[in-house]
KENUVEX-370941 format. One record per residue: x, y negated, z of N, C-alpha, C, CB in turn; residue number from 1; residue in one letter. Coordinates in steps of 0.02 Angstrom, whole numbers. Each point is the difference from the previous one (the first is absolute). Glycine has a CB too. Layout:
<recs>
<rec><n_px>X</n_px><n_py>Y</n_py><n_pz>Z</n_pz><ca_px>X</ca_px><ca_py>Y</ca_py><ca_pz>Z</ca_pz><c_px>X</c_px><c_py>Y</c_py><c_pz>Z</c_pz><cb_px>X</cb_px><cb_py>Y</cb_py><cb_pz>Z</cb_pz><nr>NUM</nr><rest>A</rest></rec>
...
</recs>
This chain:
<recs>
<rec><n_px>2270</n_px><n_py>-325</n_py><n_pz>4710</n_pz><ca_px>50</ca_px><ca_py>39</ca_py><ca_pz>-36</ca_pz><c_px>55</c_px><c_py>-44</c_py><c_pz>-28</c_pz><cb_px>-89</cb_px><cb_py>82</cb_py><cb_pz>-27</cb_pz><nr>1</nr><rest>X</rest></rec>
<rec><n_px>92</n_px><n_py>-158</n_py><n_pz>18</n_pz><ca_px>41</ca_px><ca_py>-31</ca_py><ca_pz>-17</ca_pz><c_px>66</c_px><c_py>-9</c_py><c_pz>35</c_pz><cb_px>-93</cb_px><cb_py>-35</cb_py><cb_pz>-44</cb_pz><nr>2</nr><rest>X</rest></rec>
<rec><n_px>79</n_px><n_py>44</n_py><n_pz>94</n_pz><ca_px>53</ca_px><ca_py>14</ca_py><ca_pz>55</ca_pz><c_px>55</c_px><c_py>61</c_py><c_pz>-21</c_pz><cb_px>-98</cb_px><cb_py>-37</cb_py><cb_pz>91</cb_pz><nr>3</nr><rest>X</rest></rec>
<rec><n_px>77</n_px><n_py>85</n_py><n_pz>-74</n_pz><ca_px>47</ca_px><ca_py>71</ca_py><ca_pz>-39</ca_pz><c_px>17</c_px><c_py>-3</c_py><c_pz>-33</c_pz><cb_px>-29</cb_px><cb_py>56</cb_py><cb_pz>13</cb_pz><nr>4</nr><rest>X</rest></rec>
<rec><n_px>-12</n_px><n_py>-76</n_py><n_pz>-81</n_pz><ca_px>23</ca_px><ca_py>-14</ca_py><ca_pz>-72</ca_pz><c_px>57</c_px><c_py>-35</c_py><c_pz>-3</c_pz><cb_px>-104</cb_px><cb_py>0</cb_py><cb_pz>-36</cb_pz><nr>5</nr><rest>X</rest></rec>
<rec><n_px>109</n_px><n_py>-70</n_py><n_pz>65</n_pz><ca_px>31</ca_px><ca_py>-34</ca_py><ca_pz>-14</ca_pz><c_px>77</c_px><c_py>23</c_py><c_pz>46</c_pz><cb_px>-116</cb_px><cb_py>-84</cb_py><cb_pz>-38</cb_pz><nr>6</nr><rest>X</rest></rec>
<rec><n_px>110</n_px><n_py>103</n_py><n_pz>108</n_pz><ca_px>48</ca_px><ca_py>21</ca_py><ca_pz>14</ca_pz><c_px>41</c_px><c_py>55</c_py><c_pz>-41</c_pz><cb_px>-55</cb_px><cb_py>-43</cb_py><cb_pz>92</cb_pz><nr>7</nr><rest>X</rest></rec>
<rec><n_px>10</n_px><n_py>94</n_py><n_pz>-135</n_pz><ca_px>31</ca_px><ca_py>47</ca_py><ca_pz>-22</ca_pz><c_px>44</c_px><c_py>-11</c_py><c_pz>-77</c_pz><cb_px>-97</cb_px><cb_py>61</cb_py><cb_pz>78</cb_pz><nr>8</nr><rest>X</rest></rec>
<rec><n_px>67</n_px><n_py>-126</n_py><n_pz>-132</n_pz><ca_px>16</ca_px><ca_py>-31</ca_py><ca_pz>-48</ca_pz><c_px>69</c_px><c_py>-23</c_py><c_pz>31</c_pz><cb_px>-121</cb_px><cb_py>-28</cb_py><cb_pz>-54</cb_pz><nr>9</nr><rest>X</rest></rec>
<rec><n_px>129</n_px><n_py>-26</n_py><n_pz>118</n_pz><ca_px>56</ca_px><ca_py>-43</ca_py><ca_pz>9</ca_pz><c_px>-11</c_px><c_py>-57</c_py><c_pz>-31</c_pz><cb_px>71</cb_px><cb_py>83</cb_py><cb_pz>10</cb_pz><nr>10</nr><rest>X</rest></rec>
<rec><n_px>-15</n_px><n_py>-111</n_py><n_pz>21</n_pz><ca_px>0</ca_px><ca_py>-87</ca_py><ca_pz>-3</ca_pz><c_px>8</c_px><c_py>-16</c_py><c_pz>-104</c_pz><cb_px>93</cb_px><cb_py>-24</cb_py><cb_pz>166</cb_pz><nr>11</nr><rest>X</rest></rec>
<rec><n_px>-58</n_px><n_py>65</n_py><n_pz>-205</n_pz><ca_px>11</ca_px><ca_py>-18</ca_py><ca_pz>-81</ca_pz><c_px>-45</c_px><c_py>5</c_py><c_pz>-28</c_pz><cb_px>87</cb_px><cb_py>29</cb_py><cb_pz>-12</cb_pz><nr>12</nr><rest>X</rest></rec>
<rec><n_px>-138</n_px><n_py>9</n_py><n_pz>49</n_pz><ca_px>-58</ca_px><ca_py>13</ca_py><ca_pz>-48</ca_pz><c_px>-60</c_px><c_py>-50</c_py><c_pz>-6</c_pz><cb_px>31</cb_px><cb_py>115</cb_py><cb_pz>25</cb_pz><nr>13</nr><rest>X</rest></rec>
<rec><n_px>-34</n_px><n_py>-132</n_py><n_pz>67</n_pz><ca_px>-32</ca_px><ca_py>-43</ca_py><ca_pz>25</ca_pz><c_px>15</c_px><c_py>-67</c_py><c_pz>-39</c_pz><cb_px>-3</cb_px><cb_py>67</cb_py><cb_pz>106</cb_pz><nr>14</nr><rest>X</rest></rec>
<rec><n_px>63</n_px><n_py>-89</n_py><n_pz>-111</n_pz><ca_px>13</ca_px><ca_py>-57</ca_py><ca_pz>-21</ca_pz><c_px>0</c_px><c_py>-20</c_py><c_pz>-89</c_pz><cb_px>62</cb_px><cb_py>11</cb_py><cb_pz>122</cb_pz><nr>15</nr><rest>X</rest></rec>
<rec><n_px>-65</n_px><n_py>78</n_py><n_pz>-159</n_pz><ca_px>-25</ca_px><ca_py>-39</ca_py><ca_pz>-51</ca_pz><c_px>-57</c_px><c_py>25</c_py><c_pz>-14</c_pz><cb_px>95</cb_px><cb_py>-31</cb_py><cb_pz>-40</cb_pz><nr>16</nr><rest>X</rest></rec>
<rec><n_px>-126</n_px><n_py>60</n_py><n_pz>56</n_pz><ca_px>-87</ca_px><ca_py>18</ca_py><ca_pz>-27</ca_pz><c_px>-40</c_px><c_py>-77</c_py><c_pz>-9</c_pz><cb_px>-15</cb_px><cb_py>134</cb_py><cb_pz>85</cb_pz><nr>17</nr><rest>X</rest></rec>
<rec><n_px>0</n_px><n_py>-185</n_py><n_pz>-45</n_pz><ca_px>-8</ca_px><ca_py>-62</ca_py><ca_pz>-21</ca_pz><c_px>-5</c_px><c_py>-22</c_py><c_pz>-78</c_pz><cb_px>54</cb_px><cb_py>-8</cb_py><cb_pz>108</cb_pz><nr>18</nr><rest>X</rest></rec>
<rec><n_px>21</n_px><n_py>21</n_py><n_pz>-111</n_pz><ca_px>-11</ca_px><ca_py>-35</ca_py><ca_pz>-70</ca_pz><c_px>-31</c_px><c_py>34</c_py><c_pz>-48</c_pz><cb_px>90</cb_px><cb_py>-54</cb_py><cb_pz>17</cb_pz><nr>19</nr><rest>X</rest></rec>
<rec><n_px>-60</n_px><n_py>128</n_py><n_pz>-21</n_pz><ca_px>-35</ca_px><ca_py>45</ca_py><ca_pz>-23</ca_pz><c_px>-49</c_px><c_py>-21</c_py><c_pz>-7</c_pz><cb_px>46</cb_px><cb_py>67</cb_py><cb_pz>32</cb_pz><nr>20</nr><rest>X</rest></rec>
<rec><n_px>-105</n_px><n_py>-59</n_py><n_pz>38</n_pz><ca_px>-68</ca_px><ca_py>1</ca_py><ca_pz>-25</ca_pz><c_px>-9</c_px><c_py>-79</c_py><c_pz>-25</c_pz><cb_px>-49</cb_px><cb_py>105</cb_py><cb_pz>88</cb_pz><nr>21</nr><rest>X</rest></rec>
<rec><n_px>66</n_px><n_py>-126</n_py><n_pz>-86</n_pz><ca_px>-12</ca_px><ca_py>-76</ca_py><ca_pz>-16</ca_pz><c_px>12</c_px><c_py>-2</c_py><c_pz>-83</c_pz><cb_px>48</cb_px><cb_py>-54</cb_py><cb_pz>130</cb_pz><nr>22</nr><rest>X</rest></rec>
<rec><n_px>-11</n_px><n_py>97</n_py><n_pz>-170</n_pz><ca_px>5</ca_px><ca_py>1</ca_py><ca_pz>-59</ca_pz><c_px>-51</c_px><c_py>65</c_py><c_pz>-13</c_pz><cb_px>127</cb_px><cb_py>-62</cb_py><cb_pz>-10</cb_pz><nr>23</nr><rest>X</rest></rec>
<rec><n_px>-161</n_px><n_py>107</n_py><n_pz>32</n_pz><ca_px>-24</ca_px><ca_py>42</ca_py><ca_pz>-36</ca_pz><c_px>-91</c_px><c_py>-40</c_py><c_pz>8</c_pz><cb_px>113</cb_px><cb_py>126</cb_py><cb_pz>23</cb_pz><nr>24</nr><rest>X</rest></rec>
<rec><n_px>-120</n_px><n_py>-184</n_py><n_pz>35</n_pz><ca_px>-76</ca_px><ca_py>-50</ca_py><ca_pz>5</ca_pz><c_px>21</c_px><c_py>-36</c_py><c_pz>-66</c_pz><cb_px>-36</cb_px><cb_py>-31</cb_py><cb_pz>149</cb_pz><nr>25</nr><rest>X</rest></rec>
<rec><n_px>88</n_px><n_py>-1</n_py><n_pz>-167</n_pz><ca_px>-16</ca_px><ca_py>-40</ca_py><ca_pz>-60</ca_pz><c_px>3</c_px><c_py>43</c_py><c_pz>-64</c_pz><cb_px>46</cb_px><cb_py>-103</cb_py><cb_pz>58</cb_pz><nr>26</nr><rest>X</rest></rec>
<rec><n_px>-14</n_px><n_py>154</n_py><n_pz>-76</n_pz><ca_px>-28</ca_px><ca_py>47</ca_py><ca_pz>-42</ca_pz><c_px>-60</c_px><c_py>18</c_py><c_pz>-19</c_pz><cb_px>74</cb_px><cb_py>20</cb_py><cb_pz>32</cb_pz><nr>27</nr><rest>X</rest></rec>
<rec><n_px>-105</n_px><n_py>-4</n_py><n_pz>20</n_pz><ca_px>-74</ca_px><ca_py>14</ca_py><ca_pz>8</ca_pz><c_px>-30</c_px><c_py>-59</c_py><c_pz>-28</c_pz><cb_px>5</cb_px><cb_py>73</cb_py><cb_pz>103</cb_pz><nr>28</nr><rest>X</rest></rec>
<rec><n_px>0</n_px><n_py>-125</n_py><n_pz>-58</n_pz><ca_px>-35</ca_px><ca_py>-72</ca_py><ca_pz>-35</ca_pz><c_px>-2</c_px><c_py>-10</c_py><c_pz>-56</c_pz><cb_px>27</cb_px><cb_py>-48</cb_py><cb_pz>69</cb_pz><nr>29</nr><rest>X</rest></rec>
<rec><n_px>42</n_px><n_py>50</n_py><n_pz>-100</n_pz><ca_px>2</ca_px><ca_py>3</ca_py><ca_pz>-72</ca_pz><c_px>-44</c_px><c_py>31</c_py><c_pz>-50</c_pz><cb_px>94</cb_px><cb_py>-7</cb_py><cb_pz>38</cb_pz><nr>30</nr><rest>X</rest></rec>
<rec><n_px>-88</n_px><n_py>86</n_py><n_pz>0</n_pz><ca_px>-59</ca_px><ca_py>36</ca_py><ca_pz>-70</ca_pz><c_px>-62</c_px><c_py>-21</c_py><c_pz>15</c_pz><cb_px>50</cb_px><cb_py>114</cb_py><cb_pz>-21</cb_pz><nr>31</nr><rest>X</rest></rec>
<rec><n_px>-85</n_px><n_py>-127</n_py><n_pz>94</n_pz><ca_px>-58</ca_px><ca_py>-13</ca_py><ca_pz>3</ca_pz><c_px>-6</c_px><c_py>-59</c_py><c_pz>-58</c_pz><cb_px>-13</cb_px><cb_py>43</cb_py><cb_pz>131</cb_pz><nr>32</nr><rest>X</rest></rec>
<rec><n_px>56</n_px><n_py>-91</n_py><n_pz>-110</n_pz><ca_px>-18</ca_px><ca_py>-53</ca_py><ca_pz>-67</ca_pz><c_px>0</c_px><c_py>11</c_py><c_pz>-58</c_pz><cb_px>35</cb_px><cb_py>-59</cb_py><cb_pz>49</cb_pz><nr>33</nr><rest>X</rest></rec>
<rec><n_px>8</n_px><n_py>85</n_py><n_pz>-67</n_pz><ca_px>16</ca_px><ca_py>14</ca_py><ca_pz>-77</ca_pz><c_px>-60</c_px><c_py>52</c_py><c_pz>-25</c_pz><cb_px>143</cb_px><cb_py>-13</cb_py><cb_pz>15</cb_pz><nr>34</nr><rest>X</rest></rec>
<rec><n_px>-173</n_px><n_py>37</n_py><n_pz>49</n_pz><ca_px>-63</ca_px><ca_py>61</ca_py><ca_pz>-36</ca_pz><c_px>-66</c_px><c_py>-33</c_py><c_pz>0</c_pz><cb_px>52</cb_px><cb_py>113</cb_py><cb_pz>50</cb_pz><nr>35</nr><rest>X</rest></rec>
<rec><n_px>-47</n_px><n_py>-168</n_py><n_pz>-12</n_pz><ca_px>-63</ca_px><ca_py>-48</ca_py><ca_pz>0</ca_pz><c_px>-7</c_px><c_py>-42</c_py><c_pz>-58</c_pz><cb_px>7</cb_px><cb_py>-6</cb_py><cb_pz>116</cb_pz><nr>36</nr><rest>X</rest></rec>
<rec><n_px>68</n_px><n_py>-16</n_py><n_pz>-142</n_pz><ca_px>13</ca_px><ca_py>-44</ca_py><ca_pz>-74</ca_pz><c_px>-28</c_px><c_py>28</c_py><c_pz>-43</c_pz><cb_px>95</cb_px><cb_py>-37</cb_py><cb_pz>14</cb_pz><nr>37</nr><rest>X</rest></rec>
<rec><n_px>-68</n_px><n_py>94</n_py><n_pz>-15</n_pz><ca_px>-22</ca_px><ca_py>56</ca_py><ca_pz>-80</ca_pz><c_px>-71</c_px><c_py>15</c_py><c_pz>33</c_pz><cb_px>133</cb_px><cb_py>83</cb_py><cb_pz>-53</cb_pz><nr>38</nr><rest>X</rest></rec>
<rec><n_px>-173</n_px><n_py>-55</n_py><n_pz>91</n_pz><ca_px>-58</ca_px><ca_py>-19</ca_py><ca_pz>17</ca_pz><c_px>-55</c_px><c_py>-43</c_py><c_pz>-30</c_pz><cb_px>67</cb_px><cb_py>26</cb_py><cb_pz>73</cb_pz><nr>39</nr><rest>X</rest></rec>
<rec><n_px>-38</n_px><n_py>-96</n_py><n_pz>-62</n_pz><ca_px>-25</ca_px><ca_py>-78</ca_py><ca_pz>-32</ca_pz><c_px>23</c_px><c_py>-3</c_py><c_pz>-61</c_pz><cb_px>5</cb_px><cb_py>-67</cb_py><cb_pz>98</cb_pz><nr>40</nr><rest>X</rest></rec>
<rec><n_px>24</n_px><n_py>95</n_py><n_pz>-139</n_pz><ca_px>26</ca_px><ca_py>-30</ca_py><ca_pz>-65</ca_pz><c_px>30</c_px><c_py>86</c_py><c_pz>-24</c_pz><cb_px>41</cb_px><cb_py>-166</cb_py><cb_pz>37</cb_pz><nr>41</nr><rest>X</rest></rec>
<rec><n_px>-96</n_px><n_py>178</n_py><n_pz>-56</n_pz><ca_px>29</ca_px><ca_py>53</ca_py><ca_pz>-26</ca_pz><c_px>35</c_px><c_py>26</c_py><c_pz>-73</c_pz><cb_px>-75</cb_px><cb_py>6</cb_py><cb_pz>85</cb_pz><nr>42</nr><rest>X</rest></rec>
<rec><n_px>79</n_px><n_py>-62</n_py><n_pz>-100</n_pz><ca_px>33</ca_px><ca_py>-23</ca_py><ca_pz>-77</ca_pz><c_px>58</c_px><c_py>16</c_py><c_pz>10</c_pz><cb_px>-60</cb_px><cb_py>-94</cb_py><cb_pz>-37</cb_pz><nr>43</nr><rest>X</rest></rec>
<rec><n_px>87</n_px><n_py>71</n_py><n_pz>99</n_pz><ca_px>91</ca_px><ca_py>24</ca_py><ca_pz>2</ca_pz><c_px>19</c_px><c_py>82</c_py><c_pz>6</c_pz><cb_px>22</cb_px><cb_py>-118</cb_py><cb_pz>73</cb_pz><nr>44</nr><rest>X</rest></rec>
<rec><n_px>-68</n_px><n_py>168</n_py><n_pz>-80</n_pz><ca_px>30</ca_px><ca_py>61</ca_py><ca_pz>9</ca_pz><c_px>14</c_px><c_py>27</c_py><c_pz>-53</c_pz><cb_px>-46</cb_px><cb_py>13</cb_py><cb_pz>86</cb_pz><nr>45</nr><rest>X</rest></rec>
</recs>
Protein backbone atom coordinates (compact mmCIF):
# COMPACT_ATOMS: atom_id res chain seq x y z
CA UNK A 1 0.00 0.00 0.00
CA UNK A 2 2.96 2.33 0.24
CA UNK A 3 3.08 2.63 -3.25
CA UNK A 4 -0.51 4.38 -3.81
CA UNK A 5 -0.18 6.19 -0.80
CA UNK A 6 2.70 7.72 -1.65
CA UNK A 7 1.84 8.35 -5.24
CA UNK A 8 -1.42 9.84 -4.10
CA UNK A 9 0.33 12.30 -1.14
CA UNK A 10 3.06 13.52 -4.00
CA UNK A 11 6.50 14.40 -4.00
CA UNK A 12 5.90 17.67 -0.82
CA UNK A 13 4.56 15.44 1.32
CA UNK A 14 6.93 12.70 0.72
CA UNK A 15 9.75 14.95 1.24
CA UNK A 16 8.72 16.32 4.44
CA UNK A 17 7.08 13.58 6.53
CA UNK A 18 10.83 12.47 7.48
CA UNK A 19 11.41 15.09 9.51
CA UNK A 20 8.16 15.19 10.78
CA UNK A 21 8.33 11.80 12.02
CA UNK A 22 11.74 12.24 13.14
CA UNK A 23 10.53 15.06 15.55
CA UNK A 24 7.36 13.40 16.78
CA UNK A 25 10.31 9.76 17.76
CA UNK A 26 12.17 12.31 19.85
CA UNK A 27 9.10 13.65 21.53
CA UNK A 28 8.08 10.40 22.46
CA UNK A 29 11.63 9.65 23.82
CA UNK A 30 11.42 12.50 25.80
CA UNK A 31 8.25 11.64 27.84
CA UNK A 32 9.27 8.06 28.05
CA UNK A 33 12.23 9.57 29.99
CA UNK A 34 10.90 12.15 31.82
CA UNK A 35 8.06 9.45 33.05
CA UNK A 36 10.75 7.00 34.04
CA UNK A 37 12.59 10.09 36.11
CA UNK A 38 9.49 10.95 38.10
CA UNK A 39 9.06 7.14 38.33
CA UNK A 40 12.71 6.89 40.19
CA UNK A 41 12.49 9.97 42.19
CA UNK A 42 9.32 10.70 42.95
CA UNK A 43 10.06 13.67 45.11
CA UNK A 44 10.04 15.89 41.98
CA UNK A 45 6.23 15.75 41.35
Amino acid sequence: MALPVGKWLGKPASTSFPPLAGILAAAIALQMILSGLLETFPAWK
